[in-house]
C-alpha positions in Angstrom: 2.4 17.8 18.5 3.0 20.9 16.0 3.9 20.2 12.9 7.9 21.5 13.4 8.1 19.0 16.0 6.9 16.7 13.8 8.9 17.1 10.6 12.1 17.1 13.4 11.0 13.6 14.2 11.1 12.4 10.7 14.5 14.0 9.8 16.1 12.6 12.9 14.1 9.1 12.5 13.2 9.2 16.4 9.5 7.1 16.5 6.6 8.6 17.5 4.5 6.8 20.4 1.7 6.2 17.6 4.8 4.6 15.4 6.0 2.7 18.2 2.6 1.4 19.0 1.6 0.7 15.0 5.1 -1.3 14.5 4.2 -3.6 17.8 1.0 -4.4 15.8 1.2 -7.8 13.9 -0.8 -6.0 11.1 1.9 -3.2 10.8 5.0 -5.3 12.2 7.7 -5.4 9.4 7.3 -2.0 8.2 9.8 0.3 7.8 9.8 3.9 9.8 8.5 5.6 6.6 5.6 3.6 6.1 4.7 3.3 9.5 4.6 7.0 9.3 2.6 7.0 6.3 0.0 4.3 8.6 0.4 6.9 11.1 -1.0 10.2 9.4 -4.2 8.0 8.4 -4.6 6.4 11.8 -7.4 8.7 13.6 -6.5 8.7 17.8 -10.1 8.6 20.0 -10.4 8.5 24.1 -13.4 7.0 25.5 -14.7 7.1 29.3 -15.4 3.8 31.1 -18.3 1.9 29.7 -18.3 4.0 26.6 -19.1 1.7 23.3 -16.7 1.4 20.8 -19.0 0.0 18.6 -22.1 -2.3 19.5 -23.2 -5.8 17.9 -24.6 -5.5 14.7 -23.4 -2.3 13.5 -21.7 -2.2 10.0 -18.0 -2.6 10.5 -16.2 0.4 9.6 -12.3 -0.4 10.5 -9.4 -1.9 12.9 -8.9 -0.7 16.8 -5.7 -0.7 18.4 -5.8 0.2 22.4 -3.4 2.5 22.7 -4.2 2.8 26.5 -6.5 1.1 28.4 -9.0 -2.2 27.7 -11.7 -2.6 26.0 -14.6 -5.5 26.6 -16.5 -7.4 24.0 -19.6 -8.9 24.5 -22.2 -10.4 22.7 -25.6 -11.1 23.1 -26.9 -14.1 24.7 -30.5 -14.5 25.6 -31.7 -11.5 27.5 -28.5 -11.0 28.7 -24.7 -10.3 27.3 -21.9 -13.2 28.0 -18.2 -11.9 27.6 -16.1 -13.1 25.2 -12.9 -11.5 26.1 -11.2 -8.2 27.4 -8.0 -6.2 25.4 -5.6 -4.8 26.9 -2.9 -2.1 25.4 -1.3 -3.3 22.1 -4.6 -5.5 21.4 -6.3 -4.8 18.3 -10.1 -6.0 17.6 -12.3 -5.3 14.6 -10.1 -6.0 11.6 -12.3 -7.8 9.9 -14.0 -4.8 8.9 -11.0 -3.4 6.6 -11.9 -6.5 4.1 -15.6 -5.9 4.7 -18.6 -4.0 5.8 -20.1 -6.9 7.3 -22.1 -6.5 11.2 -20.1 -6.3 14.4 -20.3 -9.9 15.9 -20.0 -7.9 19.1 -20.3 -4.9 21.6 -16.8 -3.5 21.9 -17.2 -1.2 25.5 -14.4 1.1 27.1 -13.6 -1.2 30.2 -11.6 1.9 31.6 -10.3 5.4 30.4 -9.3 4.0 26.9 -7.3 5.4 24.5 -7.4 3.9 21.1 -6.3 4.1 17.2 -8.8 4.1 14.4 -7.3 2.5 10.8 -10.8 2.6 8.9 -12.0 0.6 5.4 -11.9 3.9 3.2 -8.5 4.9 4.0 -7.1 1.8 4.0 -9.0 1.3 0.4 -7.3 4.4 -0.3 -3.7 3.5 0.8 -4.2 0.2 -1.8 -4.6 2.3 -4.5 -2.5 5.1 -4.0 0.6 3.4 -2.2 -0.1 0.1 -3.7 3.0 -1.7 -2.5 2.4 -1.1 1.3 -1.1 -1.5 0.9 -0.6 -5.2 -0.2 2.4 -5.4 2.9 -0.6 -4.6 5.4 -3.1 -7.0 3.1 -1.0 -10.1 3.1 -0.4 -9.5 7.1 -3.7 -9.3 7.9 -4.4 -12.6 5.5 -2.0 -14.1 7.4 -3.7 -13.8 10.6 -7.1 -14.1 9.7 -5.7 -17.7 8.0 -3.9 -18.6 11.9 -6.6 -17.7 13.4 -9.0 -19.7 10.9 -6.9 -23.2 11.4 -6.9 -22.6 15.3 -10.6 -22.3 15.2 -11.1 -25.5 13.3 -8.4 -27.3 15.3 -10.5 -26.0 18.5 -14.0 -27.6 16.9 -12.3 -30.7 15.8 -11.1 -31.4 19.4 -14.2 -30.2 20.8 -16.2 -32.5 18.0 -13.6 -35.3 19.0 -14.1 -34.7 22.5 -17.9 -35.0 22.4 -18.6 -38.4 20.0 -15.8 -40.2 22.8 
């Protein structure tokens, strides 16, 4: 898009795909148009070929994916082998650990299909907290919030599963 077409998409506050994509995000979800447009010019778009990685195990995190198009695979390592731990479809988003961190990949994240896919990386979103810090700390305390849901479902899981296995 050309940067008239743009700036005509802003004045007349019709979304952009990238918007509309970002604002179905629970990371982004509760944004306003403007701010999802500010996510938007620091959001870096990629296409990948079938069985293209992502990322692999290991690595040093580097940001949050969001399929755009597509689905993506993780898998992890498991003897001499890989075991899947799950497959993303559009609207998924995987890796968003790394925005707090720089800690390894826990897994191989591999283009299942033509993928299409949006890049929100550690340093820009370091940036954004200190130059926009009110939506910075919007995007912060959504992401806390599901990294805390997800935390109590994982506990609830290994409780049942401990439960489950002294019965």
């Amino acid at each position: 898009m050309n940067i008239l077409g743009a700036l005509k998409k802003i004045i007349t506050g019709e979304k952009t795909e990238v918007m509309r994509v970002l604002e179905a995000t629970p990371i982004f979800s509760g944004l306003n148009d403007l701010e999802l447009k500010k996510i938007e010019i620091i959001t870096h778009e990629r296409d990948y070929v079938t069985g293209e990685a992502v990322f692999h195990e290991n690595e040093p995190g580097a940001g949050l994916y969001i399929i755009r198009h597509g689905s993506i695979k993780l898998t992890k390592r498991a003897g001499t082998g890989e075991a899947e731990v799950a497959v993303l479809k559009d609207g998924d988003f995987f890796g968003e650990l790394a925005l707090l961190d720089e800690s390894p990949r826990s897994a191989t994240a591999t283009a299942g299909e033509k993928t299409q896919i949006l890049g929100f990386f550690r340093p820009d979103f370091l940036n954004l907290l200190s130059t926009e810090p009110k939506l910075g700390a919007k995007v912060l305390l959504k992401l806390s919030q599901i990294l805390a849901k997800r935390l109590r479902e994982t506990t609830a899981s290994s409780i049942k599963g401990t439960m489950q296995n002294t019965n």
